[in-house]
N, C-alpha and C positions, 0 to 999 in steps of 0.2 A: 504493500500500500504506500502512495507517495504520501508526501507529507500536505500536501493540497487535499486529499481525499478526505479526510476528518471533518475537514475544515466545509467541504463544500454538503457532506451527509449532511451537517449542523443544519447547516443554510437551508439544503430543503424540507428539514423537520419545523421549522421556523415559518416556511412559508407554507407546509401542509395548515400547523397550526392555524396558521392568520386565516386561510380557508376555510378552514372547518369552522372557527369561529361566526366568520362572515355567512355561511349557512347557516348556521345557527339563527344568527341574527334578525338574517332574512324570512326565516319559518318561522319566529316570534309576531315578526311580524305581519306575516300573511295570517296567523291566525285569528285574529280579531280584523274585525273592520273596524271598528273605530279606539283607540288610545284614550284614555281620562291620565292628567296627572292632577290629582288630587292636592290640598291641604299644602301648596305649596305659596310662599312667599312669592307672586308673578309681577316681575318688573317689566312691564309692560311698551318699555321707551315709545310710548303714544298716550291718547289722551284722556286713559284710564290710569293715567300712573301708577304705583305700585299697589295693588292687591293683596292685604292679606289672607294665609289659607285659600289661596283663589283654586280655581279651577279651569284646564284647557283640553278641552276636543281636540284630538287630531284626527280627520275621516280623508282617505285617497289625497296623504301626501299632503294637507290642506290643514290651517287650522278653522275649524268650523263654528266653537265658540270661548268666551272667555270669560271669566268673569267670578263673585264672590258665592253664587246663586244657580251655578249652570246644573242642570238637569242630567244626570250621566248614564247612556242610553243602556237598555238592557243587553250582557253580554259581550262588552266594551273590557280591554286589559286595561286595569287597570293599575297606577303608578304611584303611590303615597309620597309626596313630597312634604312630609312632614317635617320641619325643622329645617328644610331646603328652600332653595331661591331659584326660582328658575327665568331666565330672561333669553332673548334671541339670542343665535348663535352670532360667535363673534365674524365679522366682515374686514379682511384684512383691503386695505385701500390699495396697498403696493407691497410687491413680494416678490422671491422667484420661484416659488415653489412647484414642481412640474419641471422645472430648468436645471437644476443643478441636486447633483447629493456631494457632491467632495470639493470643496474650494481649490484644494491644491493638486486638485486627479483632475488634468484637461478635457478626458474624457469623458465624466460626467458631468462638464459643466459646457450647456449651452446658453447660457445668458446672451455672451455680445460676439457681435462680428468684429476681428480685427481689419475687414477691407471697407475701403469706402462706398464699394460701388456694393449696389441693389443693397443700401440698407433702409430706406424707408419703406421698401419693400418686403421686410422682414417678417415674419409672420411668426411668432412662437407657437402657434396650434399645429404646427410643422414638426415640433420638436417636442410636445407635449408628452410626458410619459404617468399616466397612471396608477404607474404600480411605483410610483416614487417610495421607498422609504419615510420620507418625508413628510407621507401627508398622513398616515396614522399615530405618527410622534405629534404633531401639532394638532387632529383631529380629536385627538380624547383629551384635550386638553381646552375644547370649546372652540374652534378653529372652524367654520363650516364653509367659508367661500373665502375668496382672494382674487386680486387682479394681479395676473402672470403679467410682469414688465419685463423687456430685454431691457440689455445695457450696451450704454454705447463704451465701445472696447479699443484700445491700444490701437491707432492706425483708422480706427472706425469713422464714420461721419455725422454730422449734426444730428441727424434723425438716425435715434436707436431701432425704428420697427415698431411694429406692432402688437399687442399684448392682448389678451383677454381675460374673460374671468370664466374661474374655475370652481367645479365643485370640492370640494374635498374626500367626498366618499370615493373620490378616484375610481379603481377599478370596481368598487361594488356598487355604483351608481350602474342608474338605468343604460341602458343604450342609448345611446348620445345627449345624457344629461351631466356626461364630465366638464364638458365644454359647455359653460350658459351662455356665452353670449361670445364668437371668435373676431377679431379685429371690435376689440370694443375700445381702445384707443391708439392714438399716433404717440410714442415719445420723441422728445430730443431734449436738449442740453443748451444753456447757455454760462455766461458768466467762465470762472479760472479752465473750467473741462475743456468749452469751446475755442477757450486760446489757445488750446495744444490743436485742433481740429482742424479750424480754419485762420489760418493767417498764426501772429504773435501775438493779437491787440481783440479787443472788445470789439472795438470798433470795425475791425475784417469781418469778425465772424460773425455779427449781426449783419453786417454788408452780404457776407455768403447764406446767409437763412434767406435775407431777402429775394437773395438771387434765385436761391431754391426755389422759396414760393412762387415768384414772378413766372420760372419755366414750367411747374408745373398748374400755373393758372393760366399758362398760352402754350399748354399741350407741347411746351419745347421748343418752341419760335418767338422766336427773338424779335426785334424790332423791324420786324417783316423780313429779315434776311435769311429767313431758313432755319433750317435745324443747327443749334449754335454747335463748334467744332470741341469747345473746352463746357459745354453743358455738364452741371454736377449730376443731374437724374438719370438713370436708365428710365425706357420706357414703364417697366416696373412699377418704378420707386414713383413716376408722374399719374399711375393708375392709383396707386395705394393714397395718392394725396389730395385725390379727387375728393372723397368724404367729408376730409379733411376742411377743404375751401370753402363746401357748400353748408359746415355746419352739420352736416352730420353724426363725424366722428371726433370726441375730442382732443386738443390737442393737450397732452403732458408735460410743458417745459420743466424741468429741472433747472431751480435756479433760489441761490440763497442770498446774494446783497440783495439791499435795497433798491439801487439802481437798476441790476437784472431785471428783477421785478419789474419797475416802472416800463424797460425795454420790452419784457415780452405783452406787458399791457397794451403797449403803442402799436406794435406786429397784432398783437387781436386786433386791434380798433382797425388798425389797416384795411386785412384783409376778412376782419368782418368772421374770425376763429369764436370757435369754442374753447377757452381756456380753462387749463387746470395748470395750476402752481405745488410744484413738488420740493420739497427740499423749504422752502421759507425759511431758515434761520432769521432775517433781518424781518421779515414779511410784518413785523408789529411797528415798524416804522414806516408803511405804507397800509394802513390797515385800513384807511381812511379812500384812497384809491382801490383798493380791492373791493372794500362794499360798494363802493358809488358801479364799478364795472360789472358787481355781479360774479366776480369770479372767484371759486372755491381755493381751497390750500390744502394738499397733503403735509402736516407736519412732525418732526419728533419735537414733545415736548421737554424733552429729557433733553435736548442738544441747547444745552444752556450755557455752553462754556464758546469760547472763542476757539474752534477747532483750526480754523484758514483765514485766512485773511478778508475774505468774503464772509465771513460769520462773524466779525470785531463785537458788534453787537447783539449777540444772543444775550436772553435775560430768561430764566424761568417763570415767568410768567406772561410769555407773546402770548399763549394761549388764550387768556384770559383778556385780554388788551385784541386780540382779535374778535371775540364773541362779544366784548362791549361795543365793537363800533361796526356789528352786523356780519362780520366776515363767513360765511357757512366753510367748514372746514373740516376733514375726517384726522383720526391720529395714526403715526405710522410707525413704526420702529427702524428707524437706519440702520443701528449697527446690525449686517452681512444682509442689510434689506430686507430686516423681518423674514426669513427664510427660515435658516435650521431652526431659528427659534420663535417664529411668528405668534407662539403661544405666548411668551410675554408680551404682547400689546396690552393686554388689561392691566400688566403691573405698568407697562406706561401711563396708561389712563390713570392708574393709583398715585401716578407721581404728581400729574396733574393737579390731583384731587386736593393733594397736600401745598400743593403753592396757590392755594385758591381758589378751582377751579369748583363749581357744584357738581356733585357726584353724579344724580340722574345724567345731565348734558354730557360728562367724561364717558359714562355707558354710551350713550346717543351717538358720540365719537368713536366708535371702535363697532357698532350696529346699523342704526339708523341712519345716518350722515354720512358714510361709503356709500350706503345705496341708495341716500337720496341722490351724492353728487355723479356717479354713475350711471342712474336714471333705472332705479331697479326701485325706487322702497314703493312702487307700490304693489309689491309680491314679496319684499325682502326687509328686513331691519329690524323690525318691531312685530309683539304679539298682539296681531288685530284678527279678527274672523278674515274669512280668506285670505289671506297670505300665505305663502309658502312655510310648513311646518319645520323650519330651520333650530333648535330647542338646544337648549343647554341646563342640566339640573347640577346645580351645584350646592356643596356642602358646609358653604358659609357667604361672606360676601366675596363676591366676583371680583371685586379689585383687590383683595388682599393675595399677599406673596403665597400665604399656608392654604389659602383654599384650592380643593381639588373637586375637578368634573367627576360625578360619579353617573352619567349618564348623557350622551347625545342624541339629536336625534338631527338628520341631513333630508327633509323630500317627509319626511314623519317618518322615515326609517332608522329604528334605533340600530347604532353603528355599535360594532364590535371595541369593548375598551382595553384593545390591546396592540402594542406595538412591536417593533424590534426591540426596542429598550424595556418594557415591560417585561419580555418572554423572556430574554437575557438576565435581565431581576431575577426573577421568579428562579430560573433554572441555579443561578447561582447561587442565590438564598438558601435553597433546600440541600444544595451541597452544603455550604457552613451550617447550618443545621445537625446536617449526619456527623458531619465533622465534629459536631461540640458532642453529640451524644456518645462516638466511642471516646 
């Protein structure tokens, strides 16, 4: 036997497991048609607010009713959340989960393209993999949906590509309910990333975005001379930005001065974009410009320290300084992009909580405000009747570091609570175990 062969037995015992469980899961719940979770504390982030001992329906994937008084149909499985809290499942804004398992293994990680050409053409539902590792480590941790973003990479170009959102039940998800919505944004980059991209200066690489746009809002024709010889777009990358122009698809700049900001404002007013702001570090010294535009902000509220030069003024509390002067804005985790560990987004939200920010509204930030800025909450975010049965039962409060999910549920299907890291636990555990007993 080689020395690889143990190693890979392991591996399929591991993934037998995550099977068998996920049947399981799935004949739990095919057997009732409709779900009660009883006597639970329901944060409702809408305009029942939190409920106590409430009560929630879920019938075909749906939540059907809510409330302190709900009627619980005959023959219904039923879930005691007694002494628990149960609110929507968490909606991560920005991630790459589906994209990468190993930072430093090249081969598991398709995030960004290192060439310039066909990247606004990019598609990550190209490169989507299901059976990620990654997404049952952050799924039983309350984790139900994400928007899969590329990155723009070493050599790459302004526009990182295209991202979508994703389910998290991965491979136990329905047939073609991995993917909820594919090209559901455009990113790129401006500000210190774009000065490596195009040109040495700010001022190039906002010249080069514009250029971008200009070719792809004249199909590549230039000031009637034809198809330009030094054009940044492939044909591609000019179809992909079509959505883009018309408002259909939004656009994601990346971008943390203040100044950036005000630049990719002026590029929306321009050309008349759907703007979304990522990265904001300074974004509470234009908070004032962001409301009057209407335009949302992915932020980390945790990025309070001066990381670059472009962040001089982080303060822990923009958060806060942005919901007073109207800004709608979801919370994100920067460090590795909310990815391996997308399940800390609630302890961000908890950081928030602690520099001021009100608790309800930091939930609404990690639920309801991804998919309202997204254009999903009215199926996603919050526990209303019809909406999507996306559920998280937890064992104390949701923003604290010690509370653990003891239940999900993705589609009203309760997801198996177990991982790579769980089985691994579990297996080793029981060896120290034997171990103390001889």
């Amino acid at each position: 036997m080689t020395r690889t062969e143990p190693m890979k037995s392991r591996t399929r015992q591991l993934t037998l497991n995550l099977i068998a469980a996920a049947l399981l899961a799935g004949a739990g719940a095919a057997s009732a048609a409709v779900t009660a979770i009883r006597n639970a504390q329901v944060m409702t982030v809408a305009g029942a607010g939190t409920i106590e001992r409430g009560t929630v329906l879920i019938r075909n994937g749906r939540i059907e009713a809510v409330g302190a008084d709900v009627a619980i149909p005959e023959g219904a499985a039923i879930i005691d959340g007694s002494g628990k809290v149960l609110t929507p499942g968490i909606f991560v804004a920005r991630s790459e989960l589906g994209l990468k398992e190993i930072d430093a293994v090249d081969e598991t990680n398709d995030v960004a393209s290192r060439q310039s050409r066909y990247t606004a053409a990019l598609d990550v539902t190209d490169a989507l993999n299901p059976r990620s590792a990654l997404l049952p480590v952050n799924r039983i941790e309350g984790v139900t949906r994400t928007l899969t973003a590329p990155e723009t990479g070493k050599g790459g170009g302004l526009f990182a590509g295209q991202g979508a959102i994703i389910s998290l039940a991965g491979a136990l998800a329905e047939p073609g309910a991995f993917v909820v919505r594919p090209r559901a944004a455009m990113f790129a980059v401006l500000g210190e990333q774009a000065k490596g991209i195009a040109g040495t200066s700010r001022t190039s690489s906002i010249a080069a975005f514009r250029e971008a746009l200009e070719e792809a809002k004249s199909n590549g024709l230039r000031l009637g001379s034809g198809l330009s010889n030094d054009a940044q777009l492939s044909a591609l990358d000019i179809e992909a930005l079509r959505p883009v122009l018309t408002g259909e698809t939004p656009l994601v700049i990346t971008a943390h001065r203040a100044s950036d900001i005000l630049a990719a404002l002026k590029l929306a007013d321009d050309y008349r974009l759907r703007l979304i702001i990522s990265g904001a570090t300074e974004a509470h010294l234009v908070a004032k410009e962001l409301a009057a535009a209407r335009v949302p902000v992915l932020i980390d509220p945790t990025r309070n320290l001066p990381a670059q030069f472009e962040g001089l003024h982080a303060r822990p509390d923009s958060a806060l300084i942005l919901r007073k002067a109207g800004v709608v804005f979801a919370f994100v985790d920067s460090d590795d992009k909310g990815t391996h560990n997308a399940r800390n987004l609630r302890q961000v939200a908890g950081i928030a909580v602690s520099c001021g920010y009100p608790k309800d509204q930091a939930l609404a930030a990690i639920t309801l405000q991804p998919a309202e800025i997204l254009g999903l909450s009215t199926v996603l975010g919050s526990i209303e009747a019809g909406k999507i049965a996306d559920l998280v039962l937890w064992d104390g409060d949701p923003l604290e570091v010690t509370t653990a999910a003891t239940a999900v549920w993705i589609d009203g299907v309760p997801m198996p609570m177990i991982s790579r890291q769980t089985l691994l636990r579990d297996r080793y555990l029981q060896r120290i175990k034997a171990a103390d007993v001889k």
